[in-house]
DRENPA-3360 file (N, C-alpha, C; in nm, 2 decimals, always signed):
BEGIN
1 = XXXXXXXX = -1.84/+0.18/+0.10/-1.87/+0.08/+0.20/-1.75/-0.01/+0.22 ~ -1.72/-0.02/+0.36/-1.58/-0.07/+0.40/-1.62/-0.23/+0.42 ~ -1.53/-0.33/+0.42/-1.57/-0.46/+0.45/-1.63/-0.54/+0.56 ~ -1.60/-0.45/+0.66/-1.67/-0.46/+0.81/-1.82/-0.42/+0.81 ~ -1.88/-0.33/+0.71/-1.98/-0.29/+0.66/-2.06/-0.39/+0.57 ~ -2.02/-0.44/+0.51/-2.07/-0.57/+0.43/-2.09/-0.69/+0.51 ~ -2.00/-0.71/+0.60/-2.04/-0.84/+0.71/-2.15/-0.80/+0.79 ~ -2.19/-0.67/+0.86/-2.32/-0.65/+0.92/-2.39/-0.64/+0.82;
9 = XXXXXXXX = -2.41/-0.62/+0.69/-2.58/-0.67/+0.62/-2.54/-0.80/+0.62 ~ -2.44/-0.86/+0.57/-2.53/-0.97/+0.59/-2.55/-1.07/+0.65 ~ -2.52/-1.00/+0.78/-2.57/-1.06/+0.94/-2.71/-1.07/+0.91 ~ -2.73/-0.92/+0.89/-2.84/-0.83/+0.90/-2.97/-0.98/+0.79 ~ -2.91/-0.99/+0.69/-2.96/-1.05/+0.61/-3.04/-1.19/+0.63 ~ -2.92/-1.26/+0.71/-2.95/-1.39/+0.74/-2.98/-1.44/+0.84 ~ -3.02/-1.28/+0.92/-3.12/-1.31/+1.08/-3.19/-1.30/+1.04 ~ -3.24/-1.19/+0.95/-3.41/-1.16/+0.91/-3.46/-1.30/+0.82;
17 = XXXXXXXX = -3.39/-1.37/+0.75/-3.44/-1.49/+0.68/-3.44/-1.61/+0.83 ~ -3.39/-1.62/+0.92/-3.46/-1.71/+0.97/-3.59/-1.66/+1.08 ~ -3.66/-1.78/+1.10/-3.75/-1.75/+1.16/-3.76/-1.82/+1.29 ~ -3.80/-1.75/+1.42/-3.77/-1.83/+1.56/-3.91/-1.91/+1.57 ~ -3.89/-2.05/+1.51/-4.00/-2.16/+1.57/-3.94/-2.23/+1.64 ~ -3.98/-2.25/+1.77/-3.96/-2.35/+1.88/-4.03/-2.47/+1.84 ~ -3.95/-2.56/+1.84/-4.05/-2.70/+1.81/-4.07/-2.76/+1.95 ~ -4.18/-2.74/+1.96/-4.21/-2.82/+2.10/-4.23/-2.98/+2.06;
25 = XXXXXXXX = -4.13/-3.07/+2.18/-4.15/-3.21/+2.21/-4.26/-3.26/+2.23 ~ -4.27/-3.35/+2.10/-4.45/-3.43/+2.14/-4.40/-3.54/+2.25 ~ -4.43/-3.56/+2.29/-4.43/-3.71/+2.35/-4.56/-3.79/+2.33 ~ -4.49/-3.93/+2.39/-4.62/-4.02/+2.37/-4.72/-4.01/+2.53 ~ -4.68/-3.93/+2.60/-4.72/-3.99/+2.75/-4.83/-3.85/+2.79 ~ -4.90/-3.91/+2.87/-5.04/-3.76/+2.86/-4.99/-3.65/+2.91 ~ -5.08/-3.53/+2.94/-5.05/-3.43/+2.97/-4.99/-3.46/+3.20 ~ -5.08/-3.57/+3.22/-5.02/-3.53/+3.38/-4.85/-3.58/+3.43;
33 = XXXXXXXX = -4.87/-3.62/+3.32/-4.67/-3.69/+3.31/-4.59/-3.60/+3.27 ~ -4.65/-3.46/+3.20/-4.55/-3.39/+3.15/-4.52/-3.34/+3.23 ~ -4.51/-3.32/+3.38/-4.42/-3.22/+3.49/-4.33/-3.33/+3.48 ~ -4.37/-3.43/+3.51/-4.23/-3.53/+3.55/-4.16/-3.62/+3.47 ~ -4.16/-3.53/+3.33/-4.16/-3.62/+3.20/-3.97/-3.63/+3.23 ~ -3.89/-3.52/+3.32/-3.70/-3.55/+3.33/-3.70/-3.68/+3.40 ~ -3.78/-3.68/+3.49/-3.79/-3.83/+3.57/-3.79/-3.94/+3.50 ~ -3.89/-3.92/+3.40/-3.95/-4.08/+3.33/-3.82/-4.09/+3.22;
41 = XXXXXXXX = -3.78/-3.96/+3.21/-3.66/-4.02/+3.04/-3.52/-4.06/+3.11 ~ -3.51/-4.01/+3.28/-3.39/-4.05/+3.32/-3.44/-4.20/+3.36 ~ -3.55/-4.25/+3.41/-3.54/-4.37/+3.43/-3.52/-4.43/+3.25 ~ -3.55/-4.39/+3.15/-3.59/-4.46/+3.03/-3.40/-4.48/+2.99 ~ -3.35/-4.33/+3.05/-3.18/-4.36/+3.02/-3.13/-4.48/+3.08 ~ -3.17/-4.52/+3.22/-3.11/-4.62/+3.27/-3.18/-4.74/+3.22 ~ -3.27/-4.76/+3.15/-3.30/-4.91/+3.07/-3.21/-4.97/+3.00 ~ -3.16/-4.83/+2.90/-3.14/-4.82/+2.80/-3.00/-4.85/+2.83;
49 = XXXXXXXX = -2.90/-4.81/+2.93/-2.83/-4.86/+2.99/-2.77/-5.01/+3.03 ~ -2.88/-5.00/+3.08/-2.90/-5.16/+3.14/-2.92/-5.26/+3.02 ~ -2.96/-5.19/+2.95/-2.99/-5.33/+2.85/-2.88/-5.32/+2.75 ~ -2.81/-5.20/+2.74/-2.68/-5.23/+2.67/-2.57/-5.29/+2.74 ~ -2.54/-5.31/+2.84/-2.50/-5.38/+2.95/-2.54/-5.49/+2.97 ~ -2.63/-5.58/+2.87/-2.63/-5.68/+2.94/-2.63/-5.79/+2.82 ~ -2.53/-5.86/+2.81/-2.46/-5.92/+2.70/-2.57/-6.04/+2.66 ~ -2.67/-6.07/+2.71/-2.81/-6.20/+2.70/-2.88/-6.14/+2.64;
57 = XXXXXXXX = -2.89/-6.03/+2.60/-3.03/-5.94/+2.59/-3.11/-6.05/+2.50 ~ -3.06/-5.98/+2.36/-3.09/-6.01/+2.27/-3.13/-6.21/+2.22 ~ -3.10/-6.29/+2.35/-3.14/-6.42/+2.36/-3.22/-6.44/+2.37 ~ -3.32/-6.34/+2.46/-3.43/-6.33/+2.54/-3.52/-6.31/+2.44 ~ -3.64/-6.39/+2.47/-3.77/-6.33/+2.39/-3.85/-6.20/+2.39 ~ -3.96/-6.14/+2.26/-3.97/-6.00/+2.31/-4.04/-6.00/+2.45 ~ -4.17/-6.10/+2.46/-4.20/-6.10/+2.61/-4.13/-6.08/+2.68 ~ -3.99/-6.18/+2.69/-3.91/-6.17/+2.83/-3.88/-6.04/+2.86;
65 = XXXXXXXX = -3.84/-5.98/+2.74/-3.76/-5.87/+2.72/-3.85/-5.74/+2.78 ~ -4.01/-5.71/+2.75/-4.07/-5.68/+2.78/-4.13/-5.67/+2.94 ~ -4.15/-5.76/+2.98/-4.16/-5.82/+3.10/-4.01/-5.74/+3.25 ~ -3.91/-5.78/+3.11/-3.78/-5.72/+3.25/-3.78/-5.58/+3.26 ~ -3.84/-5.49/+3.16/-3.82/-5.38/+3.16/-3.98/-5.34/+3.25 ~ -4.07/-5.39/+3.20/-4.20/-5.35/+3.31/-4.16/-5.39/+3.46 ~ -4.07/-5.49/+3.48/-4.04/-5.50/+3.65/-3.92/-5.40/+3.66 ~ -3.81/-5.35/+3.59/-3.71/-5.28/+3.61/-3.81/-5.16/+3.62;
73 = XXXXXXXX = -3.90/-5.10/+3.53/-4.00/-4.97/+3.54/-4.06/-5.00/+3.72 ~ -4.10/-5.09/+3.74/-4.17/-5.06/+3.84/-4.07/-5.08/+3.97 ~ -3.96/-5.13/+3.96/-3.90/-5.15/+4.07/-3.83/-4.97/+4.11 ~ -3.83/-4.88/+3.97/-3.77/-4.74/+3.97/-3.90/-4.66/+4.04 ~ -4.03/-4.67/+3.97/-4.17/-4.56/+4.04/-4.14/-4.63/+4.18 ~ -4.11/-4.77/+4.27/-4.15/-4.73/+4.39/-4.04/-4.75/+4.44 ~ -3.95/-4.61/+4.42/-3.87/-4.60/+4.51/-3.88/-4.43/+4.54 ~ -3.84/-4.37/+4.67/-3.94/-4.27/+4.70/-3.87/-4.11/+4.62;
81 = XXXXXXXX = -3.77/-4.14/+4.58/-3.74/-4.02/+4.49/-3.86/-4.03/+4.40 ~ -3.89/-4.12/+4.32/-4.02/-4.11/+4.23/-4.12/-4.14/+4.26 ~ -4.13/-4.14/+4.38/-4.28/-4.12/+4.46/-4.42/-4.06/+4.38 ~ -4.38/-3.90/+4.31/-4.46/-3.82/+4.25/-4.49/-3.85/+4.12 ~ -4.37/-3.96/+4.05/-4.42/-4.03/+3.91/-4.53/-4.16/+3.93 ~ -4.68/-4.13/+3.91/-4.75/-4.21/+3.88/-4.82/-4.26/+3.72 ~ -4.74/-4.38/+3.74/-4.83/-4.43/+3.54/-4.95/-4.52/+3.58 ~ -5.03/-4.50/+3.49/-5.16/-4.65/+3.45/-5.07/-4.73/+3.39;
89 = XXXXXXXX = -5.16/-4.89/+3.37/-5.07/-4.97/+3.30/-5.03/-4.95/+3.15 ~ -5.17/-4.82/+3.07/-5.12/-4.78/+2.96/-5.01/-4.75/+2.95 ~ -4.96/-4.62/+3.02/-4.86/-4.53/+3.01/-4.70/-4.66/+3.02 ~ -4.70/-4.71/+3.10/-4.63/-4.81/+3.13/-4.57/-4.90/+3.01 ~ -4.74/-4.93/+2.92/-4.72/-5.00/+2.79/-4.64/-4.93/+2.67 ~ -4.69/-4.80/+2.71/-4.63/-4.69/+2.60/-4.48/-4.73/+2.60 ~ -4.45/-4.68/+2.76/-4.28/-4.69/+2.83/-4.26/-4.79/+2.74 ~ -4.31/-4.95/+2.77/-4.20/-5.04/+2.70/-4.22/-5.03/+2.56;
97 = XXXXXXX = -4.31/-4.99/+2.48/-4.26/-5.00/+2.34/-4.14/-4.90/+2.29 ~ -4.15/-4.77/+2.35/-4.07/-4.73/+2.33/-3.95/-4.76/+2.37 ~ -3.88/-4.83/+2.48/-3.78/-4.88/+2.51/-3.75/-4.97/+2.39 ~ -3.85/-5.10/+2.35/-3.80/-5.16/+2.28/-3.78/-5.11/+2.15 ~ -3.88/-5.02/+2.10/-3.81/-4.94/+1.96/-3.68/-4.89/+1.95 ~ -3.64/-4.83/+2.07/-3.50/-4.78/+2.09/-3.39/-4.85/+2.03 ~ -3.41/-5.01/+2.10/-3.28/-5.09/+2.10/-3.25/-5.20/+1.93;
% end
């Protein structure tokens, strides 16, 4: 057995020990959000953005803080690129906790 021979088993070896599980992304947001779930995390990028960007943040109360991001969320759904993203005010609530857990 030549050494080139020994590196395919234990190729051979250590593909058959793994196993192909896909972990599918839970999210917190229902099933009709999941088509437009690139939409909702690119707006969730620009919060996240925005709020690292903005040197007061952290002055602000959680309300306030809460509050700028539910009008920054809604000033992003009505604009007509996200026309097709529609939340209830749950889903919305979800949005800002998670935003604020983020930061």
């Amino acid at each position: 057995m030549g050494l080139s021979d020994r590196f395919k088993d234990e190729k051979k070896k250590s593909s058959s020990k793994k196993t192909d599980k896909k972990v599918e992304k839970k999210s917190a947001y229902p099933s009709h959000v999941q088509a437009d779930l690139e939409m909702l995390e690119d707006i969730e990028c620009m919060v996240l953005n925005k709020i690292a960007y903005t040197p007061v943040w952290f002055e602000f109360t959680e309300d306030e803080q809460k509050k700028l991001i539910r009008d920054y969320l809604n000033a992003r759904l009505s604009l007509p690129e996200n026309a097709a993203l529609i939340l209830t005010e749950d889903e919305k609530d979800i949005f800002v906790t998670r935003i604020l857990a983020s930061v």
